[in-house]
Every structure is written in structure tokens, then in C-alpha cells.
C-alpha positions in Angstrom: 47.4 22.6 -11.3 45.3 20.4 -13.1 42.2 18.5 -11.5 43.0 15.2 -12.9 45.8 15.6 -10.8 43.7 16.6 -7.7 42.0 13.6 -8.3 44.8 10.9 -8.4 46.3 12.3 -5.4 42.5 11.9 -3.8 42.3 8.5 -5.1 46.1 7.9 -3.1 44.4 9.3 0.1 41.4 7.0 -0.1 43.7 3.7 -0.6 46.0 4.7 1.7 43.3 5.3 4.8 41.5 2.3 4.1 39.2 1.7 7.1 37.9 5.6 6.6 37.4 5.2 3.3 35.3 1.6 3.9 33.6 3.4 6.7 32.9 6.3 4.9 31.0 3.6 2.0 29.4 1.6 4.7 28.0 4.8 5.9 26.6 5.7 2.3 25.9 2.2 1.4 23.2 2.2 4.3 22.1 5.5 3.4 21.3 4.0 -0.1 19.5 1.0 1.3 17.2 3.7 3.6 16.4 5.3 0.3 15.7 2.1 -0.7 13.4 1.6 1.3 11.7 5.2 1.3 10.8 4.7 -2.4 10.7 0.6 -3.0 9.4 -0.4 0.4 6.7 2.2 0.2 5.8 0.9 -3.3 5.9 -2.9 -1.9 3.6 -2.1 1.2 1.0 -0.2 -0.7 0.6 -2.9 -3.5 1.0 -6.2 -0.5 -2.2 -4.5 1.1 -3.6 -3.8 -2.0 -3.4 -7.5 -3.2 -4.9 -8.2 0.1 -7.4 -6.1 -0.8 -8.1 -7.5 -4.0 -8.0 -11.1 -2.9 -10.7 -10.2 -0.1 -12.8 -7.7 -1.9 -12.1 -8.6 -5.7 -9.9 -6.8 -8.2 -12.7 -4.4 -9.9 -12.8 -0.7 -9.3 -16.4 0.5 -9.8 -19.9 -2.1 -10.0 -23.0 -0.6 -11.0 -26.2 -2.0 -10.5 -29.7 -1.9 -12.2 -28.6 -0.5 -15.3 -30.4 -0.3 -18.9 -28.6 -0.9 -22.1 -28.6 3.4 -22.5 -26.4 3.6 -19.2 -24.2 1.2 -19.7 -23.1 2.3 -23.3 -22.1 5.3 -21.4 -20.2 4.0 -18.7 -18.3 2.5 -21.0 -18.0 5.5 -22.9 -16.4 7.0 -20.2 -12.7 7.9 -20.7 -11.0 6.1 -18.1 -13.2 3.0 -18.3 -10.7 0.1 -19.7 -12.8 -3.0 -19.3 -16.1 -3.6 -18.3 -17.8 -7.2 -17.6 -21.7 -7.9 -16.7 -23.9 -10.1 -14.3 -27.4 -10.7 -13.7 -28.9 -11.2 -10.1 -32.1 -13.5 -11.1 -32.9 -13.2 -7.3 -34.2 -15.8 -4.6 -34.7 -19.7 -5.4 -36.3 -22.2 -2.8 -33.0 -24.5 -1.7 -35.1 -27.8 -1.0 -31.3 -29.3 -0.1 -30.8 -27.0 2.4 -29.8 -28.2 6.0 -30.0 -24.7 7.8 -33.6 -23.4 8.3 -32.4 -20.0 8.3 -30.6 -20.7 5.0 -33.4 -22.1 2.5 -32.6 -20.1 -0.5 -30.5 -19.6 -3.4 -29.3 -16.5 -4.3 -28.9 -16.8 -8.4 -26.3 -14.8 -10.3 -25.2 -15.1 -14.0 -21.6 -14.1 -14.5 -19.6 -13.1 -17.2 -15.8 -14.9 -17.5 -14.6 -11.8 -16.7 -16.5 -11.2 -13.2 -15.6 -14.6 -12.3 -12.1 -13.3 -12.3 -12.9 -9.9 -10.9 -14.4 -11.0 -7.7 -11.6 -14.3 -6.8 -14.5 -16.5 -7.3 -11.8 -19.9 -6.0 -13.1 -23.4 -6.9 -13.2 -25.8 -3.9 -14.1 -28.6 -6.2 -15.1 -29.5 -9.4 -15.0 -26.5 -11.9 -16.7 -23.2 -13.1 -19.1 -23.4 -15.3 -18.5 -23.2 -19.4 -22.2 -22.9 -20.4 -25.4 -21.1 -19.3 -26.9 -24.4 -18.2 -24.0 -25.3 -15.6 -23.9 -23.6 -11.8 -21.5 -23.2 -8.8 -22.7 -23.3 -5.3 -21.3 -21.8 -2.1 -18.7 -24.0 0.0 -21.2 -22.3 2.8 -24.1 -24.3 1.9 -22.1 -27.7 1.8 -20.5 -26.4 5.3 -24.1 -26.2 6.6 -24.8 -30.0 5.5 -26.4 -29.4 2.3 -26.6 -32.9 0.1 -24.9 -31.4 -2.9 -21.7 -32.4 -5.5 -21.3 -32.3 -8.7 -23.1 -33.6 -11.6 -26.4 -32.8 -9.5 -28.9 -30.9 -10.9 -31.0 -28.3 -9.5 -34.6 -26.9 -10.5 -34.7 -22.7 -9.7 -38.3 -20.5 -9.6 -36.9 -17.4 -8.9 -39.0 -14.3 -6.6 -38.6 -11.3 -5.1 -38.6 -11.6 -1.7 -41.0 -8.8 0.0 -41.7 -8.0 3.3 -45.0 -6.8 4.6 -45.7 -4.4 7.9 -49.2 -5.4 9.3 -48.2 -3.9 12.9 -48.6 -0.6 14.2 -45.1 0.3 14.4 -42.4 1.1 12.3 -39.7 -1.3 12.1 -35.8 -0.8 10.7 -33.2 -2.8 9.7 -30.5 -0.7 9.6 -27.5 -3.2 8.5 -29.6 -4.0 5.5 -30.8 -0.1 5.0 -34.7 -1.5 5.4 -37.4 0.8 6.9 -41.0 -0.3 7.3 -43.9 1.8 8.2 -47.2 0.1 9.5 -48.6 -1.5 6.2 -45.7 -0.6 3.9 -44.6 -3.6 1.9 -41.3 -3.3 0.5 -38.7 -5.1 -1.5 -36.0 -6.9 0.7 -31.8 -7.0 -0.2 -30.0 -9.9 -1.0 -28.6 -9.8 2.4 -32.1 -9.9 4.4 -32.1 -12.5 7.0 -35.0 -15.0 7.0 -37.2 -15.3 10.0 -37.8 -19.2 10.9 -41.5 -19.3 11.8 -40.8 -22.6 13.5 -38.7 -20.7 16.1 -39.3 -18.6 19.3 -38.2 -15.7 17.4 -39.7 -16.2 14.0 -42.9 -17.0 15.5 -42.8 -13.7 17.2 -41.8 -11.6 14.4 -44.6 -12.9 11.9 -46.8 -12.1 14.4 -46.7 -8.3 12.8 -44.9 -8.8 9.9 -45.5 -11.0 6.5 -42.9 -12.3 3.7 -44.1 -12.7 0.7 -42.4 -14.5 -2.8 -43.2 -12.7 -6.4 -42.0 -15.0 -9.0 -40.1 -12.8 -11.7 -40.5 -15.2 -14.2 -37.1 -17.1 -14.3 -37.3 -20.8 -14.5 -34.2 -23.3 -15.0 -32.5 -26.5 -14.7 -29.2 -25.9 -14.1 -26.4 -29.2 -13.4 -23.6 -28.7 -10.4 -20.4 -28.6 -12.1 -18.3 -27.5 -9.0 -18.4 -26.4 -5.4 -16.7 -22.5 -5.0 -15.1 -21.2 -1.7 -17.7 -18.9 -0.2 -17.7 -15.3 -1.6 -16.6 -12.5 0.3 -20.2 -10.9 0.1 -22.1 -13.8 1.1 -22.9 -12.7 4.4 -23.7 -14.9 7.5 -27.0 -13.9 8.2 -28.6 -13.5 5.4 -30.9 -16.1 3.9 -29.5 -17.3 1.0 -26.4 -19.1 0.0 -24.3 -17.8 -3.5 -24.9 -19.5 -6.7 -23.6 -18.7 -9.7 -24.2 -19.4 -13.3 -22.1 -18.5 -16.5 -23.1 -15.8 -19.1 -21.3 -15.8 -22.4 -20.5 -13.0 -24.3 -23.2 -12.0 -26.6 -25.8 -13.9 -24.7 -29.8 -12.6 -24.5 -29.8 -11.3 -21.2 -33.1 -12.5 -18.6 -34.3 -9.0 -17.4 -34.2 -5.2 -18.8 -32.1 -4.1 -16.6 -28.7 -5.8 -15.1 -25.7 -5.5 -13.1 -21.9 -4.9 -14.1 -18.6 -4.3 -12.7 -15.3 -2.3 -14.6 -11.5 -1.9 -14.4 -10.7 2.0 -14.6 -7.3 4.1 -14.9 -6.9 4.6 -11.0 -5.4 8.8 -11.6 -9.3 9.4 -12.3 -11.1 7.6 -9.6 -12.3 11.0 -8.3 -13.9 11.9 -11.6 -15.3 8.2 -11.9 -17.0 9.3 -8.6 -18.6 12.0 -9.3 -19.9 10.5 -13.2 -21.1 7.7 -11.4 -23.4 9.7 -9.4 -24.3 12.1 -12.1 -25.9 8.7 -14.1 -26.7 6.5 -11.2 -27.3 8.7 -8.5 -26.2 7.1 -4.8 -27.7 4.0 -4.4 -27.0 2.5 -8.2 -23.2 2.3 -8.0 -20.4 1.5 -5.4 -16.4 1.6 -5.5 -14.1 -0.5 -4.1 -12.4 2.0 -2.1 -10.3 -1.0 -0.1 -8.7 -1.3 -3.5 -8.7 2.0 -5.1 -7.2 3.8 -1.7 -3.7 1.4 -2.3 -3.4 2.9 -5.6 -3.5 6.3 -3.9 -6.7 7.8 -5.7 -9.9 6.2 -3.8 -13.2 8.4 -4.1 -12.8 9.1 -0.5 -10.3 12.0 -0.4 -9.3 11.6 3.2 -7.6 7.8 2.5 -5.6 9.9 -0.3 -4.4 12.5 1.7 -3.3 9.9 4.5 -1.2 7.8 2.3 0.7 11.0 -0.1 1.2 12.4 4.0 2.6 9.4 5.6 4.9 8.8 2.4 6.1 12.6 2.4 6.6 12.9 6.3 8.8 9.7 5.9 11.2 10.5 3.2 11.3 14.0 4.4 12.7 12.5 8.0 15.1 9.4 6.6 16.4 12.0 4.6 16.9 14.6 7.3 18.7 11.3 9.1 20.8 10.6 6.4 22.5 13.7 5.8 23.2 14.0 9.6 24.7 10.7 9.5 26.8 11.1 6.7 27.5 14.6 7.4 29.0 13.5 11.1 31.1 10.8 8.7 33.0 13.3 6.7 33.2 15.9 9.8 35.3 12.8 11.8 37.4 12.6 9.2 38.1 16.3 8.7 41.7 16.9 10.3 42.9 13.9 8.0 41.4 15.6 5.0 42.4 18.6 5.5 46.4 17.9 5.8 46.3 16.6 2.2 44.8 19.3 1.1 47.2 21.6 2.5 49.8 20.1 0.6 47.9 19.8 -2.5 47.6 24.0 -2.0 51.5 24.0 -1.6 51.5 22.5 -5.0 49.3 25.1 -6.4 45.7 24.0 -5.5 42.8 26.2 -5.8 39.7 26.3 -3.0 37.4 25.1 -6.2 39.8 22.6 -7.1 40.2 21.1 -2.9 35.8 21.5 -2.9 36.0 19.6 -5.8 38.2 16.8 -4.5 36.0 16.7 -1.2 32.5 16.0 -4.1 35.3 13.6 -5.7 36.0 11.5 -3.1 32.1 11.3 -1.6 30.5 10.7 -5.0 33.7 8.1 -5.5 31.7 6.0 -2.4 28.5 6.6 -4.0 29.4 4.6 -7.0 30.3 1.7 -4.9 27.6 2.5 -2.3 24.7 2.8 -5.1 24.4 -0.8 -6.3 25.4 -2.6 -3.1 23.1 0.1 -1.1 20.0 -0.8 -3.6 20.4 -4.2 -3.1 20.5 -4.4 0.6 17.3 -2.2 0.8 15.5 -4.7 -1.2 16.4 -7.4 0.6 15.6 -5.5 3.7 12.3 -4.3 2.7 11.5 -8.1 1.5 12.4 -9.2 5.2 11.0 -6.5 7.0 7.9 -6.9 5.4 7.6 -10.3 5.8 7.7 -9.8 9.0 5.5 -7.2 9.6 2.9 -9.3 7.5 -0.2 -9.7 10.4 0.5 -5.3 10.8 1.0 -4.4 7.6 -2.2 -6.1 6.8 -4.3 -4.5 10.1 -2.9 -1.1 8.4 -5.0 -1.7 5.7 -8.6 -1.3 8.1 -9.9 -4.3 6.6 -11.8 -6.3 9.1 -10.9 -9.1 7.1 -7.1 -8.6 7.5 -7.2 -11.3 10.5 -8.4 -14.2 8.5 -5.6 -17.0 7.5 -6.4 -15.6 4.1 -4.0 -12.2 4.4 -1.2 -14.9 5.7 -1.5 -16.4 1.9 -1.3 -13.4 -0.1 2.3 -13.6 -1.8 4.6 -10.6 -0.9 6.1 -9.0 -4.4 8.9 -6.6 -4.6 7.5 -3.3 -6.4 10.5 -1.7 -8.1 8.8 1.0 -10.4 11.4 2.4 -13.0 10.3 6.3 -11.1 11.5 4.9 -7.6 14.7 3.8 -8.5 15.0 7.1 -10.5 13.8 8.9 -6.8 16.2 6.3 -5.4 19.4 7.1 -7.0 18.3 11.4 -7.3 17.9 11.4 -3.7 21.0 9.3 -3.0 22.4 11.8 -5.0 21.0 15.0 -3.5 21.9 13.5 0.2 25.4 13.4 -0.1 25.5 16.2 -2.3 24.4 17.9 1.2 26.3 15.9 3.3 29.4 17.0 1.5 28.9 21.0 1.0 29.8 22.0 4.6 33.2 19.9 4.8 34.0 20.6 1.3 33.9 24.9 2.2 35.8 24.3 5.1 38.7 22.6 3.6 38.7 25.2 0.7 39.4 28.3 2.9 42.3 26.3 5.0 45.4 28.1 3.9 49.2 26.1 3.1 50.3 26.9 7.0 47.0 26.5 8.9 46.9 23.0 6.8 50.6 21.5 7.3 49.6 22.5 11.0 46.7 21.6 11.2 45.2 24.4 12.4 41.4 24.9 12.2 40.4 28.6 11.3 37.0 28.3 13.2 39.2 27.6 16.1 42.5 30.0 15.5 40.6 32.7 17.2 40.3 30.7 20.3 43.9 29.6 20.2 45.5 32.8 19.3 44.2 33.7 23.1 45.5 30.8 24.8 48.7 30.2 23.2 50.2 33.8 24.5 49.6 32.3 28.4 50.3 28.4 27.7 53.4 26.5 27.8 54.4 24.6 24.8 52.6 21.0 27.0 49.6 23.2 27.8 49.5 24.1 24.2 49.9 20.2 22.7 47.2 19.2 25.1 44.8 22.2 24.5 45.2 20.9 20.7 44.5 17.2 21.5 41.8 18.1 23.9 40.0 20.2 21.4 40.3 17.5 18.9 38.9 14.4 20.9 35.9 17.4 21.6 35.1 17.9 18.3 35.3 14.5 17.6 33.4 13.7 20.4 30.7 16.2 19.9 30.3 14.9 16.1 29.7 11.8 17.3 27.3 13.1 19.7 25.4 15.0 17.3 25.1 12.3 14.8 23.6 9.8 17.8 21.1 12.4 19.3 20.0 13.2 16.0 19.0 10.1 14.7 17.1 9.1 18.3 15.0 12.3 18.0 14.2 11.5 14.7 13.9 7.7 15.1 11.7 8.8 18.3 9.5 10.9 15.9 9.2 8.5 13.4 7.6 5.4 15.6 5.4 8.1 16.7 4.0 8.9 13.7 3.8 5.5 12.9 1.9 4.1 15.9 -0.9 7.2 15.2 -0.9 6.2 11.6 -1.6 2.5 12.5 
């Protein structure tokens, strides 16, 4: 008998037991959409918190600070290194327009167009500079009362602040990584907080302890040609508010040495690492491992091993889920199945040719179930995630990821072209699996056993019974074990997929 004819005759069956065969593609078209949603929705989580991550943190990859014209030809000499943009940090300015007396400097930066861009610097109003002679200010120092708009202009004297011990004891800052031994006098960060002398505190302090301005040479009139929303590393207590300037490309820079940010190839983050530190050393370079740990490869191993985990344990278990489930569907509908088949062996039908109308007839719903399954799972991992926006953006361990701001970031489907392929091979694979333990069942019922439908694994059991029963005893015995097996497939199916949805929240509440 030929299997074209196997086929048509399956083909019969399936339109002929229509609500099994449109349960049997449900159950496959939701199998698809958890696929879905293994591959896709891990995809679209990873980059949502990554664009949050970008949006609070900026979109570069590596910044390097304090570098000479000899180091930075070699960062960008570096093989993974695709773009690379530059800034200056000209230091501390007096802020006479200042309304915050523990606020009364400028912070002045020159930035490339490209920086700009890399670190979401947002105009509140006005616009960013377009020449070397035009500067933005912080939204903060407006915030704070600062008499400032646009088309003001602004003289800067730029220092080094300094910080002098006269005291006996050692004093530390440890947020700003400052240590002061009686009579050191060192160099201060950025983020150094000013000490009011005209308050309790200040007055205290200076009692011991000195600041002192070295002018570095950098003079300027610079005109306000817009007002920026605060920068993410503007912090609260430190003394200055951000200002920045435009560099052009090509431009003669202000200082031997100057700052820089670049865009690498994520796969070798780890190597970036360690080249960093070979040139740089520690203190010269930083990653933005808030970014880099959403493309899978941050410098910090353990953020990679958390995220290739969490996505392995859960395909591994949805998948363990969806061959139960489907396996339980074709095990209900086994005793239907299996009188066909009997006649199809009557007709001359060999146990490869019933196996293969059994893969037939499953991988006949997968071909409805695989487009209508896909959708689905997108438009329940758009949902879902929508949903889960405030969590999804705490998963991330940004302390940021409560502001307003995370509520803004769009959501975007990520449908790579290797999840779809993972999507449709695993689709593939599950019902494959699903399908192998009914299909060798059915292909060692013989023509009798069939038309009777008589169940081998059971004829052992009957063989017993049937010597001792009456002809009612035996009908019943027959029903009875028939609503058990039915029954217990059910029961199977259920208990397995509350274990595993039980283990699944559980990993997911000690991930989060």
C-alpha cells in the first residue's frame, strides 16, 4: 500500500473528527505561541531594559578618561572599536547666577556631536550648540532659581578645585573615593560637594580644612543657546551644575590630555576589559556595564552567566511543558486513532507506514499551528510586557528604574531572524517528541487487537479477567479502563504543568 494513500485516508480521519482535530491545533497553536515567547519575548525584555538602560545611562560602551593623543590612536586601533567620539572636562567656573549656595559652580565640558548623542543629552529649551562659542546649561540650575535663558552670555575662568588638610586627622570621602591625611592637599572630583562657609556646617569643616582654586588657563565667553534636561551624572550634591559646549571635528583641543567615549562589538566586551586596563590601568576607563549586561557580554562575568542561565532554565522547562501537554493530546485521542489504523493494516498497511501517518497528521496541525501560534506569542509577549513594565524595569538593578522616565521608554518587538529560526526548530523538535510514543504504539497494534480495540499494554491484564467475567463484567471492565486512562492522561498532563508552572515562578521570584 502506498503512503499517499495512508495519507488521504488520514486526511479523511482529521475532517471527519473535527473538534479533535481543532483541539489537537489549539493545543499546538499555544505551544507555538510559548515558543514564541521563549525565544522573541526573551529577545524583547533584554533589549526594553536595555533601552532603559541606554536612556538612563547613555548608549556608549566604554569612556576613557585623561588620555594623550598616543592612547587614543590605540583605542581606536583596537579591533572591536566601531566609533569613537571625544570631550574635554575644562573643569570648575564661578556661577555668579547661581541661586543655591551649595551650587556656585559650573562644571565645563566640550562635546563632540557624537557624545551629545551618546549620553541622551534632551533639550528642555532652546537648542544645542552648533559652534564652539555656544553652551547648554543644566535644567538643575534653572530648577534651583538660576536667572538664565537663552541668548545670555556667560564669562568662564576655569580651576582645579583642591582641597587642603590643616587638621590632625585624616579625613575620607568615600562616595567621591577622596582620602586626606593631615596636610595632604589633593585634587577634588567633579562630584565633590562644596562646603558653605556661611553655614553651621561649612563653618565647622573650614575650621580644619581649606579649598583652594588653581586657574588652568581656560578663559571664554560663551552665549546660552538652550537649557538641557539634567544629565544623568549630575549628581545632587555635588557643587557644580553641567554645562556643555560643542567641539567640532578637527578642532585644536584646550589641554594635552582629554576624555572620550566609543561604540564597540558587544561579543568582545570581555577582551575590551582587559585592553582597557592593560593601557589605562583601573581608574582611567569605565564600562557601562547597565548597558553592555542586556546584550549578554558585560565585563562583569557574573551578569553574563545570570542572563544565558535564566534564558536556558526557561526554554528547557516550557519545553518540558509542551511536550507533556501535547503528548497528553494525542494519548486522549489514542483509541480513535488506533481503529483507523487497524483498518488501514487490513488493507495492507505497514507499522512504518501507520508511524508515519501518526508524524502526518501532527506535523499537518503544525502547519496551521506555526503561523497562527507565532502570531499570538507576539501579541502576547507585547501585552505581557506592557504590563510587566514597572518589574521588568526593577529586573534591570537600576536604581533609576523607578523614575517616570522607565514609564517613557517605548516597548519594541525584537524578532531576530535566529529566534524565529529557534522558534520554528523547537516547534519542530516538540512535537516531533510529543508524537514518537503514540506513533510506536499504534504501529505494533495488530488487524484484530485494532477492529477491537484492544490495547496490547493492557491484553495481559484482560486475558486474566475475561476467563472469570461475564460478558457485562467484561463491557464494563473495558469502559472502566478507558475513562481511567483517559482520566489519568488528563491527570498527568494537569499535575505536570503545576509542578513545572510552580518551579518556574520560583525561579523567577529569586531571579527578580
Amino acid at each position: 500500500m502506498k503512503s499517499s494513500a495512508i495519507f488521504k485516508v488520514t486526511e479523511r480521519y482529521l475532517k471527519a473528527n473535527p473538534k479533535k482535530t481543532w483541539l489537537s491545533r489549539i493545543s499546538i497553536i499555544l505551544m507555538v505561541a510559548l515558543m514564541t515567547c521563549v525565544f522573541v519575548g526573551k529577545d524583547t525584555v533584554i533589549r526594553y531594559m536595555g533601552d532603559i538602560a541606554e536612556s538612563l545611562y547613555g548608549s556608549w560602551h566604554y569612556s576613557f578618561y585623561n588620555v594623550n593623543e598616543e592612547e587614543y590612536e590605540q583605542i581606536r586601533n583596537f579591533s572591536y572599536v566601531k566609533e569613537t567620539a571625544l570631550s574635554e572636562n575644562l573643569q570648575i567656573t564661578q556661577f555668579e547666577q547661581s541661586a543655591n549656595s551649595e551650587k556656585p559652580f559650573l562644571n565645563i565640558r566640550y562635546y563632540s556631536k557624537q557624545m551629545f548623542a551618546w549620553n541622551n543629552i534632551q533639550i528642555s529649551s532652546g537648542r544645542l550648540p552648533e559652534n564652539e562659542d555656544e553652551i547648554v546649561i543644566a535644567k538643575s540650575a534653572v530648577d534651583d532659581g538660576a536667572s538664565i535663558q537663552s541668548g545670555d552670555r556667560i564669562e568662564v575662568n576655569c580651576f582645579q578645585r583642591y582641597l587642603h588638610n590643616s587638621g590632625e586627622t585624616t579625613t575620607v570621602f568615600p562616595f567621591q573615593h577622596v582620602t586626606l591625611e593631615p596636610g595632604d592637599t589633593v585634587p577634588v572630583p567633579d562630584d565633590f560637594p562644596y562646603f558653605d562657609p556661611d553655614t553651621e556646617a561649612g563653618k565647622e569643616f573650614l575650621k580644619t580644612h581649606e579649598e583652594r582654586h588653581e586657574p588652568n588657563g581656560f578663559s571664554h565667553t560663551f552665549t546660552i543657546s538652550g537649557i538641557i534636561e539634567t544629565p544623568s551624572f549630575e549628581t545632587m550634591d555635588s557643587a557644580a551644575y553641567t554645562a556643555i559646549a560643542f567641539l567640532p571635528e578637527g578642532a585644536a583641543r584646550h589641554a594635552e590630555t582629554f576624555n572620550g567615549m566609543c561604540v564597540i562589538d558587544t561579543a568582545h566586551a570581555y577582551n575590551a576589559s582587559w585592553d582597557f586596563y592593560e593601557l589605562l590601568g583601573a581608574d582611567r576607563y569605565k564600562a557601562n556595564n547597565q548597558v553592555l549586561a542586556f546584550s549578554g557580554n558585560s565585563s562583569e562575568s557574573g551578569l553574563n552567566s545570570i542572563i544565558l542561565i535564566a534564558q536556558l532554565f526557561f526554554m528547557i522547562l516550557i519545553a518540558a511543558v509542551s511536550v507533556i501537554l501535547i503528548y497528553n493530546i494525542f494519548q486522549l485521542s489514542y483509541d480513535e486513532r488506533r481503529t483507523y489504523l487497524g483498518m488501514l493494516s487490513s488493507i495492507g498497511a505497514t507499522a512504518k507506514q501507520k508511524r508515519s501517518s501518526v508524524y502526518y497528521e501532527a506535523f499537518s496541525h503544525l502547519l496551521w499551528a506555526l503561523p497562527l501560534g507565532f502570531v499570538l506569542g507576539l501579541i502576547i509577549v507585547y501585552g505581557g510586557v506592557s504590563l510587566l513594565k514597572p518589574y521588568t524595569a526593577a529586573l534591570s538593578g537600576m536604581e533609576a528604574a523607578s523614575f517616570d522616565s522607565s514609564m517613557t521608554v517605548p516597548l519594541r518587538l525584537c524578532i531576530r531572524p535566529l529566534s524565529v529560526i529557534l522558534t520554528m526548530a523547537f516547534s519542530v523538535l516538540t512535537v516531533l517528541v510529543s508524537s514518537l510514543i503514540p506513533a510506536r504504539k499504534v504501529s505494533k497494534i495488530g488487524i484484530i487487537d485494532s477492529i477491537r480495540g484492544n490495547d496490547p499494554s493492557f491484553s495481559a491484564k484482560r486475558k486474566k479477567k475475561s476467563h472469570s467475567a461475564s460478558a457485562s463484567g467484561m463491557i464494563t471492565s473495558a469502559l472502566n479502563t478507558y475513562d481511567s486512562r483517559r482520566t489519568n492522561s488528563i491527570v498527568r498532563a494537569v499535575s505536570g504543568f503545576l509542578i513545572i508552572l510552580f518551579v518556574i515562578s520560583y525561579a523567577a521570584s529569586m531571579i527578580l
